[in-house]
C-alpha positions in Angstrom: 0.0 0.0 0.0 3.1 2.5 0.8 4.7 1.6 -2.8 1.0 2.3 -4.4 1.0 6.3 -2.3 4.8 6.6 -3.4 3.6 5.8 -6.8 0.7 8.7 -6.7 2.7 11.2 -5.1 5.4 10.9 -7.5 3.3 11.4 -10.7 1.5 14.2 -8.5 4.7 15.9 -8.3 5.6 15.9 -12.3 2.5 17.9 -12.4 3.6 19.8 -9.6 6.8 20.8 -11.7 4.6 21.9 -14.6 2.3 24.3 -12.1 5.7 25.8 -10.6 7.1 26.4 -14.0 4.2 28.4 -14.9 3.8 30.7 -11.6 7.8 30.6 -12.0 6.9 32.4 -15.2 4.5 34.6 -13.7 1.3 32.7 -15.3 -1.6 31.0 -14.3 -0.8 27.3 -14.2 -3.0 25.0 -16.4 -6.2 24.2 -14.9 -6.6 20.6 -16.0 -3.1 19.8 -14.2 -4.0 21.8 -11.4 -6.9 19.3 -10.7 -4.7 16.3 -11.5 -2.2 17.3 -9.2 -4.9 17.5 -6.5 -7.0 14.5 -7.1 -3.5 12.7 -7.1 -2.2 14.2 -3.5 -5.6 13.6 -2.3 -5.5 10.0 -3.1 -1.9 9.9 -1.9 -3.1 11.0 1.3 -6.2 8.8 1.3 -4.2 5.9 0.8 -1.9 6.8 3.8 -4.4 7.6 6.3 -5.2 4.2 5.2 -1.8 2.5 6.5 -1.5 4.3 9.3 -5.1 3.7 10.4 -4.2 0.0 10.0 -1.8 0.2 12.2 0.9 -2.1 10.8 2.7 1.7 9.6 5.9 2.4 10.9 6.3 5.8 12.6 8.2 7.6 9.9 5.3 7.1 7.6 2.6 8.8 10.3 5.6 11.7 10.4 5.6 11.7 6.2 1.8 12.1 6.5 1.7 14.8 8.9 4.5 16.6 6.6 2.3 15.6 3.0 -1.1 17.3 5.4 1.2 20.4 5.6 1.9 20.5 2.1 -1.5 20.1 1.5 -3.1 22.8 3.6 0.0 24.8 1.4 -1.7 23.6 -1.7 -5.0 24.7 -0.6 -3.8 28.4 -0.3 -2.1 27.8 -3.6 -5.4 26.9 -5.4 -7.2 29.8 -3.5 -5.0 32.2 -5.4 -5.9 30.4 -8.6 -9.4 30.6 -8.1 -9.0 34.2 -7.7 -6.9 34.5 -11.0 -3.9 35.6 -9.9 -0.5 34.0 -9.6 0.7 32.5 -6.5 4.1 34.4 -4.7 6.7 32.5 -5.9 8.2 31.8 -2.0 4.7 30.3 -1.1 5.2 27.7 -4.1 8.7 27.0 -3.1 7.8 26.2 0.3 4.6 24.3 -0.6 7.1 22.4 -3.4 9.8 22.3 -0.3 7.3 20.5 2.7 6.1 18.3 0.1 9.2 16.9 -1.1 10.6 16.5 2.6 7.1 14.5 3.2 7.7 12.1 0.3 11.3 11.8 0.9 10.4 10.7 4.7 7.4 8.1 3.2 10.6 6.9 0.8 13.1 6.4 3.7 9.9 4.1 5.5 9.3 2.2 2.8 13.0 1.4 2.1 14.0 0.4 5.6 10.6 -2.4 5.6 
């Protein structure tokens, strides 16, 4: 189940790379990926709460959730300033890109020492 929310949340953050290249530019990102990359880091979560709600999780992966949740509530601003039609501060999308790489970098370092 870990190797499946690995799986989502690195596809999630390719389109993450193509929403920060566009804000990087100073334009709106694409909607369509903008959904994708939510649905994606929702499921990612989804399927973590999963694991840990099983409780056969190691503790690094309920650390890597809380981290992913920050990201998340990050995101959530992020697609606040889209619906508003304006692009997001680049800082805020560094540090959104920043927690949510450190979350899937901790969910990596679980699922390599099982």
């Amino acid at each position: 189940m870990l190797t499946y929310a690995l799986i989502i949340f690195a596809i999630a953050a390719l389109g993450g790379l193509v929403l920060a290249s566009s804000v990087l530019r100073g334009r709106l990102a694409p909607w369509a990926i903008s959904i994708l990359h939510a649905a994606l880091g929702a499921t990612g979560l989804v399927v973590l709460i999963l694991a840990v709600l099983q409780g056969s999780a190691p503790g690094r992966v309920t650390a890597a959730l809380g981290i992913l949740v920050l990201a998340a509530l990050g995101g959530f601003y992020l697609a606040s300033m889209h619906l508003r039609k304006q692009v997001a501060p680049k800082a805020v999308v560094f540090v959104h890109a920043g927690v949510a790489v450190t979350g899937f970098l901790t969910l990596l370092s679980a699922v390599l020492a099982l």
